[in-house]
C-alpha angles and dihedrals in degrees: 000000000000117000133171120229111225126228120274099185126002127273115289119197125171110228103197120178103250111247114249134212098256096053088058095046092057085040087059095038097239139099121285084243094060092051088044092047083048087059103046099033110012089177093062089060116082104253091240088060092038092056083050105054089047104048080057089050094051094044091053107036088231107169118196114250094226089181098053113126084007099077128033092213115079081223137049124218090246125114113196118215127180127200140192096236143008090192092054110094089212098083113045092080093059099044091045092053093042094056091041086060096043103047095067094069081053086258121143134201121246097201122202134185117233092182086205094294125121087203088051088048093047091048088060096044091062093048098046090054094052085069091054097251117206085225141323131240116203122186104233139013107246103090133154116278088250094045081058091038092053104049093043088053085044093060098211136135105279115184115185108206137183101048142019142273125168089221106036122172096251117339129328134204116196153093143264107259088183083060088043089052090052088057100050088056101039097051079058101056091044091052083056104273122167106190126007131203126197114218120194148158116229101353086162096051098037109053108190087054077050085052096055090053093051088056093046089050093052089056103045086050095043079052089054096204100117142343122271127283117217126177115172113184096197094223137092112296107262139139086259094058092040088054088057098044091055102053073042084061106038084039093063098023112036095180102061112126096181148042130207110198125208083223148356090262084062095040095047090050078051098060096033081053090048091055098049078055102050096232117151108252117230084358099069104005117020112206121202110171122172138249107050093238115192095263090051096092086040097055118110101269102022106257122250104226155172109239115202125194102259099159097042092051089062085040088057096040091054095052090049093048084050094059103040085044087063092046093261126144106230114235089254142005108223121043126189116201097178120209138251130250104212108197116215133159100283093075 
């Protein structure tokens, strides 16, 4: 089911002059030394001065060179790439694909940790420009208006990966988790479910977990059988807290005859929970998670998952840095990998 989306319009980047030091420093109406002294020891700035050679930074979206003078090439070899979660399996695959490809232009991966926050990603954004990155890679397309403003002024190769936007900053390689969700619900109602319930961690904080749901919730509407049931444990999606969402679920309502999980870790604490229970699995309750984690054909019974393409999306994300990185336009801007359902035993 992967498909690639062709361009409508060419591709539109803004190329904005950087802002330079000395053009904060007469915005702000001081020497270049004393915006240079705020950066590297902001204490030793009056605060009055301080609140004023910010508020032009952040006007202006100006971001310190901390290699200049240090290095001869305007760009490092570094390619910065932020992700949601360290602790989350999903994307490994992708990152260690991703530095495998890389590394053999000579080229090495900066890594940050979003934790799920625009304001954290855009934090690192701005750290990691200010080392001259060859490019960034950022997991997801919702960012804060001065992380965007700030790639697009930076004029380097963005890919967006993880999911999908039919204007993306630069290029993007994903996947549509609302379709995802869809499948997950649909694949229920065809093995013979009544009446189907989504569990999930921190829909509000991970989008694309959110964006399952929301698919779920369309079928389960367009079915017209019952109303959609939601249960968001707002911690980090692990068994434990699958465990929980699910008793959450059966506790409030007691017919539901399958579970949709934002992800394997849930599905894995529902099963576990259906065990301590003693309920039939896929026999009274059938389970489908998503992500296809190595436990997942391991699991008593095998879990039925949605597998996405982890690997080829860094593999994707590598060949379109390698083009723009030669000054090449890639063939599209938006490419869809799709994902794959994996039917086991739980459903």
């Amino acid at each position: 089911m992967s498909t690639a989306i062709a361009l409508r319009r060419p591709r539109e980047r803004r190329r904005a002059q950087r802002a330079t030091m000395t053009e904060v420093a007469a915005a702000a109406a001081v020497s270049p030394s004393t915006v240079s002294l705020y950066l590297r020891r902001p204490a030793a700035v009056s605060p009055q001065l301080g609140r004023r050679i910010q508020h032009v930074i952040d006007r202006t979206g100006y971001v310190p060179n901390l290699v200049a003078g240090g290095l001869a090439a305007a760009r490092t070899r570094v390619v910065g790439v932020i992700v949601p979660s360290m602790l989350n399996a999903f994307f490994a695959g992708t990152i260690e694909t991703l530095e495998a490809a890389l590394g053999t232009s000579g080229h090495q991966l900066l890594l940050g940790n979003s934790h799920y926050s625009e304001a954290r990603e855009e934090a690192l954004v701005r750290a990691f420009l200010a080392w001259s990155p060859a490019a960034m890679v950022l997991t997801g397309v919702k960012h804060t208006r001065a992380t965007a403003r700030l790639l697009l002024n930076a004029d380097i190769p963005v890919v967006e990966m993880w999911e999908l936007a039919e204007a993306p900053l630069d290029v993007v390689v994903g996947f549509s988790h609302h379709d995802v969700g869809r499948a997950m619900a649909r694949h229920l109602y065809a093995r013979g479910c009544r009446s189907v319930a989504f569990v999930g961690a921190r829909l509000q904080e991970d989008r694309r977990a959110f964006a399952r749901g929301s698919g779920y919730a369309a079928v389960v509407r367009e079915a017209g059988r019952h109303e959609p049931v939601a249960i968001d444990i707002p911690e980090p999606a692990q068994a434990a807290v699958g465990a929980r969402a699910l008793a959450a679920a059966l506790a409030a309502h007691p017919g539901i005859d399958g579970v949709c999980c934002s992800n394997d870790s849930i599905a894995l604490g529902a099963l576990a929970e259906c065990r301590r229970r003693g309920i039939a699995v896929p026999h009274e309750l059938a389970v489908i998670g998503f992500g296809d984690l190595d436990f997942a054909s391991q699991s008593i019974p095998p879990l039925t998952t949605v597998r996405p393409p982890r690997e080829r999306i860094g593999r994707v994300c590598a060949e379109l840095l390698a083009v723009r990185l030669a000054g090449g336009e890639p063939p599209q801007r938006v490419h869809d990998l799709g994902f794959e359902l994996v039917v086991r035993e739980s459903a």
